[in-house]
LOVO-458683 format. One record per residue: residue number from 1; residue in one letter; x, y, z of N, C-alpha, C in turn. Coordinates in Angstrom, 1 decimal, padded with zeros to 4 digits. Example, Ala and Ser with C-alpha at 12.3 -4.5 7.8 and 13.67 -1.06 7.14 Angstrom:
2
ATOM     i   aa   n_east   n_north     n_up   ca_east   ca_north    ca_up   c_east   c_north     c_up
ATOM     1    A    013.2    -005.7    007.8     012.3     -004.5    007.8    013.2    -003.3    007.8
ATOM     2    S    012.8    -002.2    007.1     013.7     -001.1    007.1    012.9     000.0    007.9
% end
This chain:
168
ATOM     i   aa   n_east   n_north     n_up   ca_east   ca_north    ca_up   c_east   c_north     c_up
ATOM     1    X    053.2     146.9    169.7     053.4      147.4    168.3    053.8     148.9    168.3
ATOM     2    X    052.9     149.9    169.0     053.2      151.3    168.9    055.0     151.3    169.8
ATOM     3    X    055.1     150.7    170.7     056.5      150.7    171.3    057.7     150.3    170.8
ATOM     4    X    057.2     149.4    169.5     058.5      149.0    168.8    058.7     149.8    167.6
ATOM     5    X    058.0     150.9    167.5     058.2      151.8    166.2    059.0     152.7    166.2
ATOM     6    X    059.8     152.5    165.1     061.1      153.3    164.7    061.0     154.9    164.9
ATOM     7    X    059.2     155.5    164.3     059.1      156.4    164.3    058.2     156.9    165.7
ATOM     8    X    058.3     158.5    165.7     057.8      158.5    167.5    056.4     158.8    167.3
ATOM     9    X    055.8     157.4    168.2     054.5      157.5    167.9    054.0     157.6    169.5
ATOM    10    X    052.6     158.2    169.9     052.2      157.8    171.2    050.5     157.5    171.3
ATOM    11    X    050.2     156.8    172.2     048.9      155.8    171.6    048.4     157.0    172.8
ATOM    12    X    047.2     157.2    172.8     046.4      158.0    173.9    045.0     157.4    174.4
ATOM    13    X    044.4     157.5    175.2     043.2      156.8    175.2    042.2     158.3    175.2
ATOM    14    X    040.8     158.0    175.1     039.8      159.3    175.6    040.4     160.4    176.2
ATOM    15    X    040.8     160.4    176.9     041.0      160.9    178.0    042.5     162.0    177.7
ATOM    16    X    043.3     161.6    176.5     044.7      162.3    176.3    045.5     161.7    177.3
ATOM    17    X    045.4     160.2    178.0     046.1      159.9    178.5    047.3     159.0    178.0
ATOM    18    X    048.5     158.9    178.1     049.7      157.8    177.5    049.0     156.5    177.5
ATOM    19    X    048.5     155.4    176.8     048.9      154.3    176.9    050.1     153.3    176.4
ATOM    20    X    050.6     154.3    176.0     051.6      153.2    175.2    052.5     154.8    174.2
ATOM    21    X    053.9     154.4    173.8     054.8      155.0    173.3    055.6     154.5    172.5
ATOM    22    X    056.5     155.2    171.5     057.3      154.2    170.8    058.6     154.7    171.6
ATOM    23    X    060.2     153.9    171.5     061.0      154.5    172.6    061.8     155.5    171.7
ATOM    24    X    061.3     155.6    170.4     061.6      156.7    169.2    061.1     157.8    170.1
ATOM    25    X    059.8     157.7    170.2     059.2      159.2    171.0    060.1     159.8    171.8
ATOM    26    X    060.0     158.8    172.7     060.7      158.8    173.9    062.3     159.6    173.7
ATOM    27    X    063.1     159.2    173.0     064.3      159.5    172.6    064.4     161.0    171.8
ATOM    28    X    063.7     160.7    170.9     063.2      162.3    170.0    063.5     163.5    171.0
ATOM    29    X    062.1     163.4    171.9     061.7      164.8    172.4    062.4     165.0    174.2
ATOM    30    X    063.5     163.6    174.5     064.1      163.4    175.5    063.0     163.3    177.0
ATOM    31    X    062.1     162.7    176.8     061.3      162.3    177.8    061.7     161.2    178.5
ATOM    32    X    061.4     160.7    180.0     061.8      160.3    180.5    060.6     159.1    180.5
ATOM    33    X    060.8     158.2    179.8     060.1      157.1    179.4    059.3     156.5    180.9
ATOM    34    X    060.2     156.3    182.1     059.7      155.9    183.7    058.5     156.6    184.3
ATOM    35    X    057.1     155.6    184.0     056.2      156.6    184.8    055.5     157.5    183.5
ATOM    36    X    055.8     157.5    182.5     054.9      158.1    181.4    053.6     157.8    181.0
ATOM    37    X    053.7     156.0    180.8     052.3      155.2    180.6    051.4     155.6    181.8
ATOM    38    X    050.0     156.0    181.7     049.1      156.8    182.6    049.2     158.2    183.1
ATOM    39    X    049.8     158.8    182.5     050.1      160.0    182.3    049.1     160.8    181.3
ATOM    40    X    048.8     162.1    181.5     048.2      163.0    180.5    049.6     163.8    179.6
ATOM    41    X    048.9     163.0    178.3     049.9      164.0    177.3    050.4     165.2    177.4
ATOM    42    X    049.7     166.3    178.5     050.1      167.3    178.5    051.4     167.5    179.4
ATOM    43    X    051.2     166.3    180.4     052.1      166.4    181.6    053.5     165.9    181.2
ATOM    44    X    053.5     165.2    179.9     054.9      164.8    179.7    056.2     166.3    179.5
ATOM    45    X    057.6     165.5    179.7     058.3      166.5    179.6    058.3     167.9    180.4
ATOM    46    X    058.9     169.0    180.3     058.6      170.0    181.3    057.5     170.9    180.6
ATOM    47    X    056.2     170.1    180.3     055.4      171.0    180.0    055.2     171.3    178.5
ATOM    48    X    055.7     171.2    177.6     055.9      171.5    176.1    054.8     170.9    175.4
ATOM    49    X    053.8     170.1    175.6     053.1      169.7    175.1    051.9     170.1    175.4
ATOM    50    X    051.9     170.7    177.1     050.0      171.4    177.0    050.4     172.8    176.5
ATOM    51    X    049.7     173.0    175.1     049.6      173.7    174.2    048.0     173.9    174.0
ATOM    52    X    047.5     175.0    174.5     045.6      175.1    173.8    045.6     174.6    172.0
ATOM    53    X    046.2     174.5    171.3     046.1      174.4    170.0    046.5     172.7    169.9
ATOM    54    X    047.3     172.3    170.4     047.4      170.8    170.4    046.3     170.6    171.0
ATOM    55    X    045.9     170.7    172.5     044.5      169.8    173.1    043.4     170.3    172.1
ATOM    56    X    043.3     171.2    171.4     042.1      171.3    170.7    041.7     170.3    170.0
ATOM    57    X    043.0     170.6    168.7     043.3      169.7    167.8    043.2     167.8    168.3
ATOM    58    X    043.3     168.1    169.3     043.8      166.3    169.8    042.1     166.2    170.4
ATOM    59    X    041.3     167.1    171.0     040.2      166.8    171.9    039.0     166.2    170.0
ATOM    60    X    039.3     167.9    169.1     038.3      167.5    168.1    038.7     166.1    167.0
ATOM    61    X    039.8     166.1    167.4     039.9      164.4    166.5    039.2     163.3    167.2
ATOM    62    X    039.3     163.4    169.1     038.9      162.1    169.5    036.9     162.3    169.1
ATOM    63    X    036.4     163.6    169.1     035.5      163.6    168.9    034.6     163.5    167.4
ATOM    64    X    035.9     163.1    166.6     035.2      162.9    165.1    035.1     163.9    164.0
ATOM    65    X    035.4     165.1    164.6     035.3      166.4    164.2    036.5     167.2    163.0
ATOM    66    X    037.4     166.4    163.6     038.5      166.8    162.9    039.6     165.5    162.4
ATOM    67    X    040.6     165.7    161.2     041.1      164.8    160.9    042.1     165.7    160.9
ATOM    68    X    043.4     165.4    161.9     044.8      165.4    161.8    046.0     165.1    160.5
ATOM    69    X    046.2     165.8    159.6     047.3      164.8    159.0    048.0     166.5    158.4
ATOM    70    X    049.5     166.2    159.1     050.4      166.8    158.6    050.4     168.3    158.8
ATOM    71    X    049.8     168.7    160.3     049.8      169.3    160.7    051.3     170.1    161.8
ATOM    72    X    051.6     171.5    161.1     052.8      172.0    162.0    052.3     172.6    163.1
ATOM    73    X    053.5     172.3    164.5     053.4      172.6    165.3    054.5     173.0    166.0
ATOM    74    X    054.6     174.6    166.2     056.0      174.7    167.0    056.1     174.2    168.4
ATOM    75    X    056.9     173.3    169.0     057.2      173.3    171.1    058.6     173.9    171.0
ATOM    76    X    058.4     174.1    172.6     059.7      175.0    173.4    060.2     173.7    174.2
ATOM    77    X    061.3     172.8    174.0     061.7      172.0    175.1    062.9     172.3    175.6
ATOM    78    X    063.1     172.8    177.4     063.9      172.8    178.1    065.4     172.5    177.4
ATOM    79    X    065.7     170.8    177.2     067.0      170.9    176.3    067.3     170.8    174.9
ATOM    80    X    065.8     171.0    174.1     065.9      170.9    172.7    066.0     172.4    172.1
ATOM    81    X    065.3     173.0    173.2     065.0      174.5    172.2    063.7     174.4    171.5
ATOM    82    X    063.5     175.0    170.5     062.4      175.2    169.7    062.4     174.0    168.7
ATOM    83    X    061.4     173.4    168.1     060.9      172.5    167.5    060.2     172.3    166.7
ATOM    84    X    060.3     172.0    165.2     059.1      172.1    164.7    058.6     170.5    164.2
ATOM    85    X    057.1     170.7    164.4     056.9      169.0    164.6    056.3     169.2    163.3
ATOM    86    X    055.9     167.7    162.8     054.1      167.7    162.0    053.4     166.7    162.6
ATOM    87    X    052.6     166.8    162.6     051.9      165.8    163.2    050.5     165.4    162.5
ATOM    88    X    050.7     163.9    162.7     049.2      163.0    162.3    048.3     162.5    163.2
ATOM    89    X    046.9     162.6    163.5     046.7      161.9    164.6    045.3     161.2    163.9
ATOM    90    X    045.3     160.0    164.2     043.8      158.9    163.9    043.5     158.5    164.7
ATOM    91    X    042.2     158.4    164.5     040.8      157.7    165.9    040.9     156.4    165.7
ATOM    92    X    041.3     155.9    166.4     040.7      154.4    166.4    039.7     153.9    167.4
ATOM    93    X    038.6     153.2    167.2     037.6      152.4    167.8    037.5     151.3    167.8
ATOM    94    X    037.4     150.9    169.0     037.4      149.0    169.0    036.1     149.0    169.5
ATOM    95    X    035.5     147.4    169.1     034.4      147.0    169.4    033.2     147.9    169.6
ATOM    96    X    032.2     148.3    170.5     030.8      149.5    170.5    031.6     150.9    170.1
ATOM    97    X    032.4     150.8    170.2     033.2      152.5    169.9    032.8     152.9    171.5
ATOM    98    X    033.0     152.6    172.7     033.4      153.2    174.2    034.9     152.9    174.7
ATOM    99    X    035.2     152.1    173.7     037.2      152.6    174.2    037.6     152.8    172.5
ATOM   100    X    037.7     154.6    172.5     038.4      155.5    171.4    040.0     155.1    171.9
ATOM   101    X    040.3     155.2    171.4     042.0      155.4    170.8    042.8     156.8    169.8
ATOM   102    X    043.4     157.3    170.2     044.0      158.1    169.4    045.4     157.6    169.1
ATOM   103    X    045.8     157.5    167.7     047.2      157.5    168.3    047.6     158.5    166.9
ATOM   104    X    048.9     159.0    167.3     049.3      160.5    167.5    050.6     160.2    166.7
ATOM   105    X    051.4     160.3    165.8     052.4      160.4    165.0    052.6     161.6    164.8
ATOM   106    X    054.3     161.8    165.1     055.1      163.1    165.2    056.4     162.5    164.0
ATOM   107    X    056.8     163.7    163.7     057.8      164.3    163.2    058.9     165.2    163.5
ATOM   108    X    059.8     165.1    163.7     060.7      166.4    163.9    061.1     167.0    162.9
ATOM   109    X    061.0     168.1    161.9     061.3      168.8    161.1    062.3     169.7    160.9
ATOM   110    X    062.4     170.4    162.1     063.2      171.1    162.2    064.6     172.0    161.6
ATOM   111    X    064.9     170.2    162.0     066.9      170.3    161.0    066.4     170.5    159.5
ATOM   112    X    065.6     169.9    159.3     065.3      170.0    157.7    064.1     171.3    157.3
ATOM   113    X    063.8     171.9    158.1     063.4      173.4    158.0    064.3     174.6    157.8
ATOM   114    X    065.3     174.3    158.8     066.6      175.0    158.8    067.9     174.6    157.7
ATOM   115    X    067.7     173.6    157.0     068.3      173.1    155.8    067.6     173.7    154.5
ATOM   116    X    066.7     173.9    154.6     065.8      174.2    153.4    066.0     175.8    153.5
ATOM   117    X    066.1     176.8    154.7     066.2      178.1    154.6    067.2     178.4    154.4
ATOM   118    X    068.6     177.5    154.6     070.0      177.8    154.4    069.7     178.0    152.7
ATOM   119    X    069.3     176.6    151.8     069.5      176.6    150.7    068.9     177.7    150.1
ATOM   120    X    067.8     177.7    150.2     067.2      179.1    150.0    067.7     180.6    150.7
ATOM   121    X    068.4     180.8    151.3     068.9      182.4    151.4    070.5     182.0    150.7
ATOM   122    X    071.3     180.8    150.6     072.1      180.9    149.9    071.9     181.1    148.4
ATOM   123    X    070.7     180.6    147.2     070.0      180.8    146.4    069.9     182.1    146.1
ATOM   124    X    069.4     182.8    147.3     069.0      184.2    147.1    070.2     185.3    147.1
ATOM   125    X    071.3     184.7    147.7     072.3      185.5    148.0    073.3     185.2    145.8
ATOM   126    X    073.5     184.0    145.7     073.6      184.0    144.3    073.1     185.2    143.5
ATOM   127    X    071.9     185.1    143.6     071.1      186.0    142.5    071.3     187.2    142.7
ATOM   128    X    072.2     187.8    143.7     072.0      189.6    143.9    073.7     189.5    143.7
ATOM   129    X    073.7     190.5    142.1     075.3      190.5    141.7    075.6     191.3    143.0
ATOM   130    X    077.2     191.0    142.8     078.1      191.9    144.0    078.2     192.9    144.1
ATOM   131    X    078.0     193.6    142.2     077.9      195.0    142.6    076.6     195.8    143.1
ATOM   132    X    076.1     195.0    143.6     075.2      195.3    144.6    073.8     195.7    143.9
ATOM   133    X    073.6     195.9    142.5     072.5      196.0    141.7    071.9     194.9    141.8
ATOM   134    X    070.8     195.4    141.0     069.2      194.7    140.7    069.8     193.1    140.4
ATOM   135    X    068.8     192.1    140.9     069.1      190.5    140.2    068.6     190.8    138.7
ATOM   136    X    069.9     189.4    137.8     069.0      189.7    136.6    068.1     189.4    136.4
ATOM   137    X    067.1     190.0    135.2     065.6      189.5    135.1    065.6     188.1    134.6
ATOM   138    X    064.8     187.2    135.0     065.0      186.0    134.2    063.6     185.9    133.7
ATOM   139    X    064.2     185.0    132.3     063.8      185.3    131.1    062.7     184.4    131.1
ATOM   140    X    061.8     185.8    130.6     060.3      185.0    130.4    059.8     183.7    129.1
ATOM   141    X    058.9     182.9    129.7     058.8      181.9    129.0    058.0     182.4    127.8
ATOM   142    X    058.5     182.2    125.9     057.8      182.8    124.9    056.1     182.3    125.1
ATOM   143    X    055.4     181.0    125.9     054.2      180.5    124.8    053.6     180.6    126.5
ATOM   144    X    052.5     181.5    127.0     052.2      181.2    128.3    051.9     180.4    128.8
ATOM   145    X    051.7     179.3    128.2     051.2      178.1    128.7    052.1     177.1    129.3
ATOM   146    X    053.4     177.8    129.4     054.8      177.2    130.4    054.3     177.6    131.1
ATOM   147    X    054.3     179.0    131.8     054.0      180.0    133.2    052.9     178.9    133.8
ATOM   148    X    053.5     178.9    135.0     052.7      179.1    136.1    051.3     179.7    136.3
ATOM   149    X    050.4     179.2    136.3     048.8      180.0    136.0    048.8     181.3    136.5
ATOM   150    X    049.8     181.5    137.8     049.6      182.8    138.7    050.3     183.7    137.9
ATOM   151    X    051.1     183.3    137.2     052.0      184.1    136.3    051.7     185.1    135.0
ATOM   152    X    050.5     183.9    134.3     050.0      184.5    133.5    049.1     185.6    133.6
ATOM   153    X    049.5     186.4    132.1     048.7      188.0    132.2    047.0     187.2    132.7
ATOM   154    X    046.4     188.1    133.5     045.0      187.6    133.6    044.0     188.4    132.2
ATOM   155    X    044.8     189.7    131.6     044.3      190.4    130.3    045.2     190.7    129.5
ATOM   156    X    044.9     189.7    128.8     046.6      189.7    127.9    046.3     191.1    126.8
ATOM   157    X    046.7     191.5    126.3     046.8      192.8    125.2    046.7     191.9    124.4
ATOM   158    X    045.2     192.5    123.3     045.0      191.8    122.0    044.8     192.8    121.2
ATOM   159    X    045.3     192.7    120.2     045.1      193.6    118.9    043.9     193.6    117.6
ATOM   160    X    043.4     194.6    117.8     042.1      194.6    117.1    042.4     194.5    115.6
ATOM   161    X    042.6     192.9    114.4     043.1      193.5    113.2    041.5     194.1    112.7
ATOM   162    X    040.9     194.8    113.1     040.4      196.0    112.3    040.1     197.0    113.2
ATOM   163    X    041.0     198.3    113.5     040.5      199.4    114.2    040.1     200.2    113.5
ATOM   164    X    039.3     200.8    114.3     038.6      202.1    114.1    038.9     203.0    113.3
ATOM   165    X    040.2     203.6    113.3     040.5      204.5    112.0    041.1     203.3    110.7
ATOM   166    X    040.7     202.8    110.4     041.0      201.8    109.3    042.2     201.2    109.1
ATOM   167    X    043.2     201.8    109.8     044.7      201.6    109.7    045.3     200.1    109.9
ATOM   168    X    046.1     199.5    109.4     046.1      197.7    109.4    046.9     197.9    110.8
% end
């Protein structure tokens, strides 16, 4: 099952060893699928995966401690370059709970991290007229209760109708 998934998934046992892969993984992060199964997760590829923040994360999930979901992670691969993953990871237990399971769901983000900052500094580059002045101010919402909670005054100015020197 985990081998025939579209998305790159890798099954681990106790131990952070490979049991099983999807050929998505495999292809994703250019690993050489021959000789992987029985392998320690860290040893796959030239190294990009033993990361102290990954084994942590991967040791306190098998231990119950922690729950994995949608976690970023930058790797450095040899022909990929830099990467940014997310990653899910669930415990699974069969029968007495003495063969744990992890399995490990990735993401590659990347192109669409680098898509999202184009749009956004082209955005930003819009808003700064050419003659090189201030962006215009945009215009505040009349009733605060459009705004954004962070937005709104935290002490709004209220007017006392009866002050002190009698004056309306």
């Amino acid at each position: 099952m985990v081998s025939s998934s579209t998305a790159p998934l890798v099954l681990l046992d106790g131990d952070l060893t490979v049991v099983a892969a999807s050929a998505s993984f495999f292809s994703t992060f250019q690993i050489n699928p021959i000789g992987a199964t029985g392998e320690p997760l860290f040893s796959l590829g030239d190294g990009e995966w033993d990361l102290p923040r990954l084994r942590s994360l991967l040791t306190a999930t098998l231990s119950g401690a922690a729950d994995v979901k949608a976690y970023e992670l930058e790797i450095r691969n040899s022909q990929l370059g830099k990467r940014c993953l997310v990653l899910n990871a669930h415990l699974l237990s069969f029968g007495d709970g003495s063969q744990l399971r992890l399995l490990l769901g990735l993401a590659d983000v990347t192109d669409a991290k680098a898509a999202e900052k184009l749009k956004d500094d082209l955005l930003r580059e819009k808003a700064i007229p050419v003659t090189g002045g201030p962006a215009p101010r945009r215009q505040q919402p009349a009733d605060h209760c459009q705004r954004h909670p962070a937005e709104r005054p935290q002490n709004p100015v209220r007017r006392d109708p009866h002050p002190p020197d009698g004056r309306p």
